[in-house]
N, C-alpha and C positions, 0 to 999 in steps of 0.2 A: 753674722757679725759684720758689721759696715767699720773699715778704718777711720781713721781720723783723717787722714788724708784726702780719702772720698768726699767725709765733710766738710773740708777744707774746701775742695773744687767746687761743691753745690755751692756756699758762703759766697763764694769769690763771683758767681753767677747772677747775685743780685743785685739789685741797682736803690740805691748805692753799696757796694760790697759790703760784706758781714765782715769785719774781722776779727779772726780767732786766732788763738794761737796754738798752735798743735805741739805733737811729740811730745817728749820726757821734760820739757822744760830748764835743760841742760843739770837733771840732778836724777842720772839714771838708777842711782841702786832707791829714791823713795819712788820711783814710775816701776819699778822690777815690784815692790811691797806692794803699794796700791794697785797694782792689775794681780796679783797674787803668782809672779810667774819664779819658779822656781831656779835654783842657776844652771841648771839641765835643758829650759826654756830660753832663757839667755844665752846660753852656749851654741845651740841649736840654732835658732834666728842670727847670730854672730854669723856660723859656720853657713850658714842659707845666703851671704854676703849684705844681709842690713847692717848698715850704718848710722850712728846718730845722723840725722838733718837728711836723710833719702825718703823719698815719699811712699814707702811700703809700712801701711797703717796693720796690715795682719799678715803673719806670717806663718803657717801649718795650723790656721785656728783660732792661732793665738793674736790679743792686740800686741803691739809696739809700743805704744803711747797712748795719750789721751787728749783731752781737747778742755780749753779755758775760755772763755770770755771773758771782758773788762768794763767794768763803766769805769768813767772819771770825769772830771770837772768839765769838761765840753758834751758830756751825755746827755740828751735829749729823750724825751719819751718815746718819738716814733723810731728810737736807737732798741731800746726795746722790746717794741712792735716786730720790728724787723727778723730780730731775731727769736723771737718768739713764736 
């Protein structure tokens, strides 16, 4: 498993940078559902010292978070490319 985090630093390596946005999204009980982690998993990673917004994308395994991309009204195609 590759964190998000990790993804984050390759992103950031490109020219001109990818930006993504990583972590829970600041809405941590729908990133606990959508990665299927139970509150024994969350408990666990809490007690391991993660915290929202630290850059530990997996913890005993398990993810922390996830990863988004955006387009928007200044998206170009080779925005795209890049990330694709």
């Amino acid at each position: 498993i590759i964190g998000y985090d990790e993804v984050s630093r390759l992103a950031a390596l490109n020219r001109p940078p990818i930006q993504l946005r990583t972590g829970c999204f600041c809405n941590p009980g729908a990133c606990q559902e959508a990665l299927s982690l139970c509150d024994d998993d969350v408990t666990e990673q809490h007690a391991s010292g993660h915290v929202c917004g630290d850059r530990r994308g997996i913890v005993n395994g398990k993810p922390t978070g996830a990863i988004r991309a955006s387009f928007g009204k200044d998206s170009i195609w080779e925005d795209m490319d890049a990330l694709a």
